[in-house]
KOLMINU-531468 format. One record per residue (C-alpha): residue number from 0; x, y, z. Coordinates in Angstrom, 2 decimals, decimal comma. Each point is the difference from the previous one (the first is absolute). Example, Ala and Ser with C-alpha at 12.3 -4.5 7.8 and 13.67 -1.06 7.14 Angstrom:
BEGIN
NODE;0;12,30;-4,50;7,80
NODE;1;1,37;3,44;-0,66
//
This chain:
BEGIN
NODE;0;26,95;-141,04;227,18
NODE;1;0,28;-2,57;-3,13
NODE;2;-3,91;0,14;-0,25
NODE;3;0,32;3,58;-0,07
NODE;4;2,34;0,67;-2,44
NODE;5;-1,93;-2,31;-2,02
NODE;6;-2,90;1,97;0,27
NODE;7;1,88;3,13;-0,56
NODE;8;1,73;-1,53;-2,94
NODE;9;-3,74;-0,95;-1,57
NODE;10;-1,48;3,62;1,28
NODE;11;3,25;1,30;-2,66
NODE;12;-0,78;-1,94;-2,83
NODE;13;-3,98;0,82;0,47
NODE;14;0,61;3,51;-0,24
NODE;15;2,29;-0,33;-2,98
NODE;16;-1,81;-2,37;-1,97
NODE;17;-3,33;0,64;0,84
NODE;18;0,06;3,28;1,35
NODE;19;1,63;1,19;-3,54
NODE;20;0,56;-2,82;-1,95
NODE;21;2,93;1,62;-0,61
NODE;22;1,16;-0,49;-4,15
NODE;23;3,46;-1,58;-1,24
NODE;24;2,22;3,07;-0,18
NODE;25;-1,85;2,74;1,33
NODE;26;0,86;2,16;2,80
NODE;27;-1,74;0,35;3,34
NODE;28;0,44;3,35;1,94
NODE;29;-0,43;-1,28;3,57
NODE;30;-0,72;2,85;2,71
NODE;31;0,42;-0,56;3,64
NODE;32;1,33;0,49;3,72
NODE;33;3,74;-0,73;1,02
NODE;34;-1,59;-1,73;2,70
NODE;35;-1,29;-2,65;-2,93
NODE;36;3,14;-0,19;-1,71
NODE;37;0,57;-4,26;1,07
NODE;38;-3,77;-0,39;-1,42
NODE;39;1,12;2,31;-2,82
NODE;40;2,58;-2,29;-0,74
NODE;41;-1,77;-3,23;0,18
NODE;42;-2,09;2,03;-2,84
NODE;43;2,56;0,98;-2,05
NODE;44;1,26;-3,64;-0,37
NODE;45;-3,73;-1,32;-0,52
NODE;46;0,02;2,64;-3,04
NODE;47;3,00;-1,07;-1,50
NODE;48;-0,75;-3,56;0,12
NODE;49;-3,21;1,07;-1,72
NODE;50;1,31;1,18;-3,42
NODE;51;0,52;3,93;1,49
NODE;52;2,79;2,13;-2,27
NODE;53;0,41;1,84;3,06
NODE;54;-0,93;1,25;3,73
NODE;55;0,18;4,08;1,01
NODE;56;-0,71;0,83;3,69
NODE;57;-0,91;2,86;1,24
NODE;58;0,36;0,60;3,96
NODE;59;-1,54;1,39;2,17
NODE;60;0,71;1,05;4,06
NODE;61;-3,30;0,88;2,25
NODE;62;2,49;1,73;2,79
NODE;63;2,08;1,59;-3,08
NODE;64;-3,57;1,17;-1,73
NODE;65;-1,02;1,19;3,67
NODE;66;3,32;1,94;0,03
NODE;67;-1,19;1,83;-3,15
NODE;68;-3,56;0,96;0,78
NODE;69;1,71;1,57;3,18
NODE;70;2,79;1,87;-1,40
NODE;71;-0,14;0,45;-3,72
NODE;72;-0,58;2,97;-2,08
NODE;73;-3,83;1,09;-0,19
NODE;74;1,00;0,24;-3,95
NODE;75;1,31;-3,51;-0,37
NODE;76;-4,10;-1,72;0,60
NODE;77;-1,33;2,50;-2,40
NODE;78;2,25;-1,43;-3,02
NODE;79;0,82;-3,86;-0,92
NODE;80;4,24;-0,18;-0,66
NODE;81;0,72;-0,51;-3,55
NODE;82;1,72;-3,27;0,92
NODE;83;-3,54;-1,94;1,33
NODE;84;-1,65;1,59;-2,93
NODE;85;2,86;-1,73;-2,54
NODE;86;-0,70;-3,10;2,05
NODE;87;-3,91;-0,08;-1,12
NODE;88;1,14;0,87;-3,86
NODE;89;2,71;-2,77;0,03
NODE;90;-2,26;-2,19;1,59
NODE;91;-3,13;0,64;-2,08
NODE;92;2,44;-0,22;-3,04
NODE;93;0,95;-3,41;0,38
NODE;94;-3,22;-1,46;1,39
NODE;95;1,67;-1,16;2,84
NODE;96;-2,29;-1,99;2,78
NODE;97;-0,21;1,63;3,32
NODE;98;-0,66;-1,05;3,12
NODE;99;-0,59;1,73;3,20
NODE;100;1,44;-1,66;3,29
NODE;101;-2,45;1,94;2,97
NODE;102;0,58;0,10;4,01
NODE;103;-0,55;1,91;2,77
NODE;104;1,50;2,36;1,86
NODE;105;-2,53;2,02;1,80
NODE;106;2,45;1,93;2,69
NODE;107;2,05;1,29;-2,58
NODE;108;-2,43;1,99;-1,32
NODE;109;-1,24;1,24;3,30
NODE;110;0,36;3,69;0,34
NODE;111;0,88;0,57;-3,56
NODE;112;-2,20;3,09;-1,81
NODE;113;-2,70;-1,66;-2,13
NODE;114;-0,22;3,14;-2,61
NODE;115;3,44;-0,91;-0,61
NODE;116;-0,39;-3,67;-0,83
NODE;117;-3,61;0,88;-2,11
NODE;118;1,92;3,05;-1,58
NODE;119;2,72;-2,91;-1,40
NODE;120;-2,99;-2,27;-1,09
NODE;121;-1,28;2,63;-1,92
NODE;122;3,01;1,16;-1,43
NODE;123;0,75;-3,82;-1,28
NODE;124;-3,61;-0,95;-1,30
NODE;125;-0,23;3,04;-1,94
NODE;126;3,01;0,15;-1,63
NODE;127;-0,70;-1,07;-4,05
NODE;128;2,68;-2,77;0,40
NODE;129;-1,68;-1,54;2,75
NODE;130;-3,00;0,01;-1,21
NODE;131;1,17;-1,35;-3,56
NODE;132;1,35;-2,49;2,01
NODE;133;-3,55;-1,03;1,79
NODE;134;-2,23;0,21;-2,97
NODE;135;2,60;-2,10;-1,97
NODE;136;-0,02;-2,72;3,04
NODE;137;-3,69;0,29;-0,03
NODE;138;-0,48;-1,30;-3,17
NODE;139;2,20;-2,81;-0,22
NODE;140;3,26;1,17;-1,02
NODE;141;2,02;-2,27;2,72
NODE;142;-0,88;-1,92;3,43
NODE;143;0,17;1,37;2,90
NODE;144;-0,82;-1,28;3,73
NODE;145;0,03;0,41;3,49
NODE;146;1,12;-1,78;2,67
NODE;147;0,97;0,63;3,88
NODE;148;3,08;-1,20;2,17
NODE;149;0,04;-0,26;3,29
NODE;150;2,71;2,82;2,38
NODE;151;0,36;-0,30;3,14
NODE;152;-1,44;3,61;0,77
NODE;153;-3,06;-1,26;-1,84
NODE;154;-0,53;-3,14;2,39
NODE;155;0,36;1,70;3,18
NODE;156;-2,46;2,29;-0,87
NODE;157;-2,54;-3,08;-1,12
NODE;158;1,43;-2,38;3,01
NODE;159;-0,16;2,51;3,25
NODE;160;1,65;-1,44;2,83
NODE;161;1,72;-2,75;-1,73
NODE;162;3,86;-0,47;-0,82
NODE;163;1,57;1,44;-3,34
NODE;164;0,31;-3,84;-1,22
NODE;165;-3,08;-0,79;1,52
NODE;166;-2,06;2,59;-2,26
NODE;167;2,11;-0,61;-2,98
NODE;168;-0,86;-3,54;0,31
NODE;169;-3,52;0,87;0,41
NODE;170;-0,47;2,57;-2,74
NODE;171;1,77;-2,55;-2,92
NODE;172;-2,28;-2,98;0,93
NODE;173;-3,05;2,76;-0,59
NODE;174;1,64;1,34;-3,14
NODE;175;0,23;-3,62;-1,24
NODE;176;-3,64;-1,19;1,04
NODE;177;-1,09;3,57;-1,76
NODE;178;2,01;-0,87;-3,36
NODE;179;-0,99;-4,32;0,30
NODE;180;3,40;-0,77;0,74
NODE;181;0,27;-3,32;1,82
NODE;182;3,54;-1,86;-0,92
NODE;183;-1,91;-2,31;-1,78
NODE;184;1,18;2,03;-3,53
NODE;185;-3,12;0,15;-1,70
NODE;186;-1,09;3,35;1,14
NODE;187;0,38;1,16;-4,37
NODE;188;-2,86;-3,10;-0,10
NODE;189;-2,03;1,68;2,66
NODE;190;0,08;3,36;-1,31
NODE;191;-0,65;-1,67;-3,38
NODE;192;-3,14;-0,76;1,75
NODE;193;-0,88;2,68;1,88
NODE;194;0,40;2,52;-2,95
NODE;195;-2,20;-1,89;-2,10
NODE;196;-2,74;0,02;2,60
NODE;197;0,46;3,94;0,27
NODE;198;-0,23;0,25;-3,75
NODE;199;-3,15;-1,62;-0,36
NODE;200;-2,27;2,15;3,21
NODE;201;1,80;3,37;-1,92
NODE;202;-1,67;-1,48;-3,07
NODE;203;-3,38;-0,33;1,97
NODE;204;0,64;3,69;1,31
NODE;205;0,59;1,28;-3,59
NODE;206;-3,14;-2,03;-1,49
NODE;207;-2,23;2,11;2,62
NODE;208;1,16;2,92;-1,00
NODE;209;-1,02;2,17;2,96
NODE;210;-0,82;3,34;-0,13
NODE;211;0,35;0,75;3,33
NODE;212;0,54;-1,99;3,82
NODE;213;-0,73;0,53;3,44
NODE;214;1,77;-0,48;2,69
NODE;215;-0,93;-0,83;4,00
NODE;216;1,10;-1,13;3,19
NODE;217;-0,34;0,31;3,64
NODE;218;2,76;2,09;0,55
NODE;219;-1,57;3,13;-1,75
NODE;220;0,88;-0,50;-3,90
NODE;221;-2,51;0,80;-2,20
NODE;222;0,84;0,86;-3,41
NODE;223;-1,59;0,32;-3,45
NODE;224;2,87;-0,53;-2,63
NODE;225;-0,82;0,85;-3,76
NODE;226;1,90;-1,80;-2,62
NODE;227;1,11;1,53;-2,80
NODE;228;-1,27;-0,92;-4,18
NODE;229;2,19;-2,92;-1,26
NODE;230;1,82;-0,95;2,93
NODE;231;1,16;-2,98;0,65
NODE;232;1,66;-2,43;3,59
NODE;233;3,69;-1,04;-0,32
NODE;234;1,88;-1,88;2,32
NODE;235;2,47;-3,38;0,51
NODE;236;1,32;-0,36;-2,77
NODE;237;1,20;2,20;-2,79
NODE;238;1,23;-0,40;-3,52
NODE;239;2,32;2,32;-1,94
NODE;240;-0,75;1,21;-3,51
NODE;241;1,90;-3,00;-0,80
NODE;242;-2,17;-2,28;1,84
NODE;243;2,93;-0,67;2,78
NODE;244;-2,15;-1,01;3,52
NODE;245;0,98;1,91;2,89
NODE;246;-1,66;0,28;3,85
NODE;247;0,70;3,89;1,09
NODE;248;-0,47;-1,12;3,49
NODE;249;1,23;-2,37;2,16
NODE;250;-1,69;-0,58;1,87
NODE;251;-3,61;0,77;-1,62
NODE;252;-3,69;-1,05;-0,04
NODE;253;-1,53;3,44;-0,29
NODE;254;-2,08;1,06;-3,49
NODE;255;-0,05;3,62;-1,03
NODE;256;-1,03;2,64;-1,91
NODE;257;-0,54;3,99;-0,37
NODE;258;-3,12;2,15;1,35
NODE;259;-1,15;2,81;-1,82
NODE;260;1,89;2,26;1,57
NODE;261;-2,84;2,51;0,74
NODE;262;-2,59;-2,84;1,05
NODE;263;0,57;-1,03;3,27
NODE;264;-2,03;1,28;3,13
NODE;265;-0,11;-1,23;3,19
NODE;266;1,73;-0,78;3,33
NODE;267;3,06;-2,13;0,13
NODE;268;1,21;-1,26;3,28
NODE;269;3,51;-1,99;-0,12
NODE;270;0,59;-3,18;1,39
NODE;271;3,57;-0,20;-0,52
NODE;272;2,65;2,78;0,74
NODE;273;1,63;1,38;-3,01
NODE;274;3,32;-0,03;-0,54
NODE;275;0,68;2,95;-1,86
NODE;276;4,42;0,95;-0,79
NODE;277;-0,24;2,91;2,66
NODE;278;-1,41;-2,72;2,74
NODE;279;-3,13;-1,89;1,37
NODE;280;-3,57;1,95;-0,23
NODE;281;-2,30;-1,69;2,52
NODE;282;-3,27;-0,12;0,59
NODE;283;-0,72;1,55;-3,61
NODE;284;-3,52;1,36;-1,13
NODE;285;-1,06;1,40;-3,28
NODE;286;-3,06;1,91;-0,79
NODE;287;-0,39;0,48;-3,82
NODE;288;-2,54;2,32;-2,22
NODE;289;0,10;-0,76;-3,79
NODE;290;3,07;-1,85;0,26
NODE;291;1,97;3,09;2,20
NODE;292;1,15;-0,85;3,43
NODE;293;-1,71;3,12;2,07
NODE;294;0,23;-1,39;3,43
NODE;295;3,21;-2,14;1,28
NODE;296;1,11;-0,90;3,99
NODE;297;2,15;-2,51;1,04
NODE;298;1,39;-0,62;3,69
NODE;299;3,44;-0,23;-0,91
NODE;300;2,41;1,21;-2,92
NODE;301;-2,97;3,01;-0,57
NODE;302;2,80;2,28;-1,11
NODE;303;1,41;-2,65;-2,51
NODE;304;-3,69;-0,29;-1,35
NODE;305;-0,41;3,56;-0,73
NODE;306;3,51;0,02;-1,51
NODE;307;-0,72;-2,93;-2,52
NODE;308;-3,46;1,54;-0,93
NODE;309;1,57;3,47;-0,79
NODE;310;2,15;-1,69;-2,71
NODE;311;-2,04;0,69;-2,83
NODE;312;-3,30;0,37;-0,79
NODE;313;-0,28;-3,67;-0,64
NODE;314;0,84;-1,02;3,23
NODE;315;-3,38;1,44;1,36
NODE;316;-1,34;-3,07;-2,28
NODE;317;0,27;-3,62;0,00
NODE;318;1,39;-2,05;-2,46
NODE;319;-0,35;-3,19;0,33
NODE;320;-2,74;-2,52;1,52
NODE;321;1,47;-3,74;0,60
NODE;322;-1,87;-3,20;1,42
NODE;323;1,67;-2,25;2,07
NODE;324;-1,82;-2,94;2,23
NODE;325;0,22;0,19;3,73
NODE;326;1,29;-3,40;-0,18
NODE;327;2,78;0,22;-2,11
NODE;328;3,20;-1,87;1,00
NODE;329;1,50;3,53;1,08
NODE;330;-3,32;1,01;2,29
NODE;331;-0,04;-3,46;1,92
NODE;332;3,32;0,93;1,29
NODE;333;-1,92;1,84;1,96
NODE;334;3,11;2,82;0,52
NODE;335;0,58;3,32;-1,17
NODE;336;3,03;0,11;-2,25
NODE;337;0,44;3,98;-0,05
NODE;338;0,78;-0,09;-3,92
NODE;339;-2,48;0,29;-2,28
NODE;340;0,94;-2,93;-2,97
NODE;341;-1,41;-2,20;3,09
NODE;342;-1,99;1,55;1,51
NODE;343;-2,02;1,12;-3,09
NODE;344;-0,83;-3,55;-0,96
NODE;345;-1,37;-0,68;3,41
NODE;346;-3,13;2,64;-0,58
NODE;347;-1,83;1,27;-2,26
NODE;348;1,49;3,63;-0,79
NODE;349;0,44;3,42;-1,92
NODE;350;2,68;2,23;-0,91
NODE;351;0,67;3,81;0,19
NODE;352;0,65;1,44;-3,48
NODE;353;1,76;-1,33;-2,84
NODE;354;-2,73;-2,55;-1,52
NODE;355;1,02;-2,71;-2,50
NODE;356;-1,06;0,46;-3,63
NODE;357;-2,38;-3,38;0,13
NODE;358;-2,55;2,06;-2,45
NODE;359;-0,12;-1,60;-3,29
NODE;360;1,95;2,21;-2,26
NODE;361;1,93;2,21;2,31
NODE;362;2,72;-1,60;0,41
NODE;363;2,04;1,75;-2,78
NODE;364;-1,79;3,31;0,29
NODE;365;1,78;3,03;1,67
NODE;366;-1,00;0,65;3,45
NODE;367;-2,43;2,96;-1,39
NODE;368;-1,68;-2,30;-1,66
NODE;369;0,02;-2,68;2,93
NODE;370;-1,38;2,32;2,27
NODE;371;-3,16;1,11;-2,16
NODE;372;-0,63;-3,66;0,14
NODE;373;-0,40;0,18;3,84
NODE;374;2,86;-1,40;0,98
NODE;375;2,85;1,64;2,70
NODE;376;3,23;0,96;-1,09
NODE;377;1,22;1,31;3,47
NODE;378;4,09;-0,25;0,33
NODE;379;-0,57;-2,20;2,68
NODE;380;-1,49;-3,27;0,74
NODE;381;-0,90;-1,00;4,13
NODE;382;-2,14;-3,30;0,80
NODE;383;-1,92;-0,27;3,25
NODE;384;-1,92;-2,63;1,38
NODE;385;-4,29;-0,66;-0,33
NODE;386;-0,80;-3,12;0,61
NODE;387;-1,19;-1,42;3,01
NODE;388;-1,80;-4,04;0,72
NODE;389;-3,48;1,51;-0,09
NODE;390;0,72;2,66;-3,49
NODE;391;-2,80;-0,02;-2,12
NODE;392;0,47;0,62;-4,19
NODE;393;-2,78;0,72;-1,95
NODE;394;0,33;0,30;-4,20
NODE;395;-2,45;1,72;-1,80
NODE;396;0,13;-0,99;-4,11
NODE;397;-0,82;2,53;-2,55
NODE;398;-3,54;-1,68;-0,22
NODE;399;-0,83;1,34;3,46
NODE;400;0,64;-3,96;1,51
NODE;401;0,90;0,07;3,52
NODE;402;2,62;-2,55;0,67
NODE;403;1,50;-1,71;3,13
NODE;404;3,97;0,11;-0,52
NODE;405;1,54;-0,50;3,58
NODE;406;-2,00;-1,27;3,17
NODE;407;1,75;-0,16;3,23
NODE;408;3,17;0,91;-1,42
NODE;409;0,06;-2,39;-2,83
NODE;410;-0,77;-0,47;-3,40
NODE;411;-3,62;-1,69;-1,14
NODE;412;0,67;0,48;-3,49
//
């Protein structure tokens, strides 16, 4: 156990001080499960010993939110409380740091209505608060950063047929080799390293300039994905409009950016399930027509798909496209983690609605104005899994050059 509260303790500090880079005397507004609160802690302490002014938690419960979707008022998902709306204001007013703790729980939300839990996602993202509060993070007002813990509900469903500390074991030595957490105490050093490399192929992505890419594999994607004017790839590493560093994921090694929202046609088959906060949708597949999804089937969770896609109009679109190598240090695991901060950065994937404003200019614009630029501005935001060892990427430049951007599930340039 001593080597794994070492690694533990390092996994803590990572997230703090690299995740955030938290500042001396700012807040961070931490958000996670009961089941996380000794991680929580361990957090918490890693913060303080950082410089933080303070630490606000908010809780959650997956049997007490299950409770709710089941029983609740039909009003009470149609309306945000005034209290979590205060929370964003306060929050966004004092440019505290925030940092989501994720895990899994996929039995409590078995059974639940999905209109219910898309209704409440809807209600949140389009409340003028909330989305003060995104545009604001967007463009560098404070860190922010994600991170999982492991539960035991969310190791028993990774580790079938093993013991409770069995899986837990199991599921913290992947979350470690995902983040480059040894116990040796250099994983800042690593990540030092492995950020800079990501900066400089999003540099050699942006210097293309692509107009447009295709995509193909031998599982039945293929997919012509236009690119917006101006856009531009983000990913690893972040800087605030102060110039403080951040890493929004841990862990991460996927590059992004935003389709034109109306560009997009093809056939998408998934490769992953997607893990959506009404349940698992397996066996996903997307047929889109000028960027709309007109076709969908899945073999399992079809009535949470048709749920999340009747949120808006924007969720009939996608929002974001992502590259990720099929040998990153989360895909030679070799598992399925059923939560999508890992597995995301094991493939190659897109997201459902809500795009990120990585179009030069938009960022400050109003989401009127963001959306005659092409880009999504769906309440919601769900990834799902592409890529695949034998995926295919083709760029084509504004000068009409065809160029080779993944082969066999990797990068070439």
């Amino acid at each position: 156990m001593a080597n794994f509260d070492k690694k533990l303790s390092e996994y803590a500090d990572l997230v703090i001080r690299a995740g955030l880079n938290i500042g001396q005397g700012q807040t961070l507004w931490l958000n996670c499960a009961t089941d996380c609160a000794m991680f929580a802690t361990m957090l918490a302490q890693a913060a303080y010993s950082a410089g933080a002014g303070d630490v606000v938690v908010d809780w959650s419960n997956a049997q007490l939110s299950r409770l709710r979707y089941l029983n609740a008022l039909e009003e009470v998902f149609h309306r945000p409380p005034d209290y979590t709306i205060e929370k964003y204001r306060n929050m966004a007013s004092i440019g505290a740091a925030s940092l989501a703790l994720l895990s899994t729980d996929l039995e409590a939300a078995a059974g639940i209505n999905p209109v219910r839990v898309q209704n409440e996602q809807k209600a949140l993202g389009e409340h003028p608060v909330v989305n003060d509060y995104v545009r604001r993070r967007a463009i560098g007002e404070w860190q922010w950063s994600v991170a999982g813990c492991v539960t035991p509900q969310w190791a028993k469903k990774v580790f079938i047929g093993r013991t409770e500390e069995q899986a837990v074991k199991m599921l913290w030595d992947a979350v470690f080799n995902s983040v480059l957490v040894t116990g040796d105490g250099l994983s800042k050093q690593k990540w030092q390293i492995k950020t800079q490399k990501g900066l400089e192929r999003i540099a050699r992505l942006n210097n293309y300039g692509f107009k447009s890419l295709s995509y193909k594999n031998s599982i039945g994607t293929e997919l012509n994905v236009e690119l917006p004017n101006g856009h531009y790839w983000a990913g690893c590493s972040m800087h605030t409009k102060n110039g403080t560093k951040f890493v929004p994921n841990l862990p991460t090694d996927e590059v992004f950016t935003t389709p034109r929202r109306e560009g997009i046609n093809g056939t998408i088959i998934a490769s992953r399930p997607m893990n959506t906060p009404a349940g698992l949708v397996e066996g996903l597949g997307l047929v889109l027509r000028a960027g709309k999804i007109v076709e969908s089937t899945a073999r399992a969770g079809q009535n949470i798909l048709a749920a999340l896609l009747d949120t808006d109009e924007g969720a009939r679109y996608l929002g974001e496209i992502a590259l990720v190598e099929h040998d990153s240090p989360v895909s030679m695991q070799n598992m399925l983690f059923y939560n999508t901060l890992f597995d995301e950065n094991a493939s190659c994937h897109f997201a459902l609605g809500r795009g990120y404003p990585l179009i030069r200019g938009a960022e400050t614009l109003s989401k009127n104005e963001q959306s005659k630029l092409g880009l999504n501005c769906s309440a919601i935001h769900c990834d799902f899994m592409v890529g695949t060892p034998d995926l295919e990427i083709t760029g084509v430049t504004k000068e009409g050059r065809f160029i080779t951007v993944f082969e066999e599930g990797k990068f070439v340039i």
